[in-house]
GULO-848110 format. One line per field, with one value per residue (C-alpha): residue number from 1; residue in one letter; x, y, z. Coordinates in Angstrom, 1 decimal. Example, Ala and Ser with C-alpha at 12.3 -4.5 7.8 and 13.67 -1.06 7.14 Angstrom:
2
seq	c(1, 2)
type	c(A, S)
x	c(12.3, 13.7)
y	c(-4.5, -1.1)
z	c(7.8, 7.1)
This chain:
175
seq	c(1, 2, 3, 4, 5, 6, 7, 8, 9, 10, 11, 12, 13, 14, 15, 16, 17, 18, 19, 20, 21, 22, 23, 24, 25, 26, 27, 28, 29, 30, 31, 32, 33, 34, 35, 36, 37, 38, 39, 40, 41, 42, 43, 44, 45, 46, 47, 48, 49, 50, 51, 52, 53, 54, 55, 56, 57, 58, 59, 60, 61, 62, 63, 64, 65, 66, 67, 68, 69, 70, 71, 72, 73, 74, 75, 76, 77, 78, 79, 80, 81, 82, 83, 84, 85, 86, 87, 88, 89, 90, 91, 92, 93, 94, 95, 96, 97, 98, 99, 100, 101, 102, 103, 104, 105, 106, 107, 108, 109, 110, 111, 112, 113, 114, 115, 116, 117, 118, 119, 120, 121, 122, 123, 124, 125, 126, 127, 128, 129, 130, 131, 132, 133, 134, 135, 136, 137, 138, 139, 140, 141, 142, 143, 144, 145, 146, 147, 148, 149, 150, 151, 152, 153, 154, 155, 156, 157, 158, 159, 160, 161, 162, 163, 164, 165, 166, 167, 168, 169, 170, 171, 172, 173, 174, 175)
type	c(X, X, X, X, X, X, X, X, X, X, X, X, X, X, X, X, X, X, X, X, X, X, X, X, X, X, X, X, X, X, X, X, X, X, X, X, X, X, X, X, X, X, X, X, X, X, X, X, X, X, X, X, X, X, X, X, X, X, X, X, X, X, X, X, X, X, X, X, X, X, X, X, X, X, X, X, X, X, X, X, X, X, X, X, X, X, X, X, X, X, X, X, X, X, X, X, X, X, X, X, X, X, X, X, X, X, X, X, X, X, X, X, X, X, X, X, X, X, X, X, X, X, X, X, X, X, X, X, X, X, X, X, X, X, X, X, X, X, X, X, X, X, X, X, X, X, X, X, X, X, X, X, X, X, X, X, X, X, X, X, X, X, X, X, X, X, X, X, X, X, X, X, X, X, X)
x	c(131.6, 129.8, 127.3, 126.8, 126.4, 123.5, 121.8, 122.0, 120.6, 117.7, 118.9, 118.1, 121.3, 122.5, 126.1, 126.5, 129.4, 130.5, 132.5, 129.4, 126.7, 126.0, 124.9, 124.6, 123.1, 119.6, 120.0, 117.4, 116.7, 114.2, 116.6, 118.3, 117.4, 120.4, 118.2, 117.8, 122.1, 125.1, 128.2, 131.0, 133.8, 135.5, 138.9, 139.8, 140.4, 139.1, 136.4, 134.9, 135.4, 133.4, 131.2, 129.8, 129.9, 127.6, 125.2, 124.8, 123.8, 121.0, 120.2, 121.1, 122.8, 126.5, 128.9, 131.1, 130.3, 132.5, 133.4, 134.6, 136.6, 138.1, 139.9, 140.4, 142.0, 144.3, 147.2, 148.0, 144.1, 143.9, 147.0, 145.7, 142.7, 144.5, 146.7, 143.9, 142.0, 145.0, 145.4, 148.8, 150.8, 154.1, 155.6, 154.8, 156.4, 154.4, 156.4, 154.9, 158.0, 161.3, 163.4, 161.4, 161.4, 165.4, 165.4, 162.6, 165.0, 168.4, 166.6, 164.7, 167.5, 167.1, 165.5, 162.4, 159.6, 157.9, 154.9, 152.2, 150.2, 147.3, 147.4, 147.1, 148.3, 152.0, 152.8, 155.5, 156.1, 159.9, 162.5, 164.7, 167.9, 170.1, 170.2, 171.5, 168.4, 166.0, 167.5, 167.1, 163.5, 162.1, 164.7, 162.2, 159.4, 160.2, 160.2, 156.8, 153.8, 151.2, 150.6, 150.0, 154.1, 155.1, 153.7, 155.7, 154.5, 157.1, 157.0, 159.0, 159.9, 158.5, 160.7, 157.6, 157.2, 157.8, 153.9, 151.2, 149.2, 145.8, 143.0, 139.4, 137.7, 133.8, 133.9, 136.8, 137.2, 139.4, 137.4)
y	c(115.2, 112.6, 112.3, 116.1, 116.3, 113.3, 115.5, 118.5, 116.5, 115.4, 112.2, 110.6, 109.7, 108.2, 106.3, 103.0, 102.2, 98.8, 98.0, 98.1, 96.4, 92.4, 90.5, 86.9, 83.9, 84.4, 87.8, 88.7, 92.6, 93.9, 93.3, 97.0, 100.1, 100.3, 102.6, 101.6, 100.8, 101.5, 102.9, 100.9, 103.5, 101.2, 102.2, 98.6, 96.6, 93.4, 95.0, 96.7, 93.2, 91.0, 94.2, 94.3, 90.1, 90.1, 93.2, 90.9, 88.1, 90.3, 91.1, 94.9, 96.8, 97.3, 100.1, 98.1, 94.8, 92.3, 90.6, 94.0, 95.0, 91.1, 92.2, 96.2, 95.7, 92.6, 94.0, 90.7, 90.0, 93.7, 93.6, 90.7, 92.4, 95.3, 93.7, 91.1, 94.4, 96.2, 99.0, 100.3, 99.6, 99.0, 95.0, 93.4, 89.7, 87.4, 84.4, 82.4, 81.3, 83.2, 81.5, 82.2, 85.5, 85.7, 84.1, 86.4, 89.4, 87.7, 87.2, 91.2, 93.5, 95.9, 98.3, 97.0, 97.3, 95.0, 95.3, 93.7, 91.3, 93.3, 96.7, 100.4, 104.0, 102.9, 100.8, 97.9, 99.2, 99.2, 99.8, 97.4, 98.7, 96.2, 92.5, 93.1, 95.0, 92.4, 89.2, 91.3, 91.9, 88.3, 87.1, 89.4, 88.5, 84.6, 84.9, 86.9, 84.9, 86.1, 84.2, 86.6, 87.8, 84.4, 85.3, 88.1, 90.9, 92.8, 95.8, 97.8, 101.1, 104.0, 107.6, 110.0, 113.1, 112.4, 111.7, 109.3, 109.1, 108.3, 108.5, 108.0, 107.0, 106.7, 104.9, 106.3, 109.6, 110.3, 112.5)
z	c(111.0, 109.3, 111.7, 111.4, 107.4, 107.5, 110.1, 107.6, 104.6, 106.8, 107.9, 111.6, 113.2, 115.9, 117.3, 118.4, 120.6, 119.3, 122.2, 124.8, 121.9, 123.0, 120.6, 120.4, 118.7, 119.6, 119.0, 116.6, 114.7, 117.0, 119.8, 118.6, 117.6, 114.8, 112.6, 108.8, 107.9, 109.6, 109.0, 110.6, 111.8, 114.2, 114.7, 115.6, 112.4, 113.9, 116.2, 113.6, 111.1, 113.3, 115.0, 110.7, 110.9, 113.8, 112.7, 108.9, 111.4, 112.4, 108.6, 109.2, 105.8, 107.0, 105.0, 104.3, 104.4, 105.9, 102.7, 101.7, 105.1, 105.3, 101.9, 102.1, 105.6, 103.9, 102.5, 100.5, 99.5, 98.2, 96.3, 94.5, 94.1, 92.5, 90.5, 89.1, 88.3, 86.3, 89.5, 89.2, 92.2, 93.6, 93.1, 95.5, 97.1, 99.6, 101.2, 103.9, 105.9, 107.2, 104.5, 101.7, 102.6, 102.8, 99.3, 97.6, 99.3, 98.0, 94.7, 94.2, 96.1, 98.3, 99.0, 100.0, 102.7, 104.9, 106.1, 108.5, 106.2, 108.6, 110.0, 109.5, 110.6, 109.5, 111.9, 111.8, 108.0, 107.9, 104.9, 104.7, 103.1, 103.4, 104.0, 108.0, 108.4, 106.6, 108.5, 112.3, 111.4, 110.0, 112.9, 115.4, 113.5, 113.8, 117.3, 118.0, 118.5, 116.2, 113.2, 110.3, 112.0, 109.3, 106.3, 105.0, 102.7, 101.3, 98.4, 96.3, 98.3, 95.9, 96.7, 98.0, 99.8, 103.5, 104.3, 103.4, 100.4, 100.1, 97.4, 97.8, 94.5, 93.6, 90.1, 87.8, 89.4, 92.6, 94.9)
């Protein structure tokens, strides 16, 4: 679709498969034929993260940039962001260890939700109602082996319509 638009405004196009792309560290520009920029649309958060680290290597215009991926794909680093910036959103609690986590819940009530400190399309957000609920899932998340699985990122739950909301904004307005 996007690909399609550019073409109708006059633009040269072309897609890059990110997962068959080598590049190393004696890669240099004129190794590729990456056009003028490129538009990351990885669907892999960390492929496309280091994929835009590895084309600014090479000097090549990457939307987004990866200083700007590394935050929008952090939940914790973009609340920060938001909240430093007086966005509006729901409170939100970091702890980095299982017990801090149990006290921040014991402390704020339920409900709350936890979510994956990184990570999109919904998944691993769960509500937790009650304090049963909370201690199986930082008991399952204790147990797991990835890292960011002990740092715990929890919100308010806000009552919605049963679907995801998203707005895109360019400046002040929401488009």
């Amino acid at each position: 679709m996007l690909q399609k638009e550019a073409a109708e405004l006059g633009h040269d196009t072309s897609l890059i498969d990110a997962k068959t792309t080598q590049i190393n560290t004696s890669s240099q520009i004129q190794d590729f034929d990456f056009g003028d920029i490129v538009l990351e649309r990885c669907v892999s958060y960390y492929r496309g993260l280091y994929f835009t680290a590895c084309l600014e290597f090479l000097d090549i215009p990457v939307i987004n940039k990866f200083n700007v991926s590394t935050i929008c794909g952090n939940k914790i680093l973009t609340s920060m962001l938001l909240k430093k910036n007086n966005i509006p959103t729901p409170k939100t609690y970091f702890s980095f260890s299982a017990d801090a986590a149990r006290e921040n819940l014991d402390k704020v009530g339920y409900p709350l939700v936890i979510k994956p400190v990184i990570g999109s399309w919904g998944r691993n957000v769960i509500p937790l109602k009650d304090k049963d609920t909370a201690d199986a899932i930082i008991e399952q998340r204790e147990i797991t082996d990835g890292p960011l699985d002990r740092i715990f990122y929890l919100q308010e739950m806000v009552d919605r319509p049963p679907r995801d909301i998203r707005v895109i904004t360019i400046g002040d307005k929401a488009v």
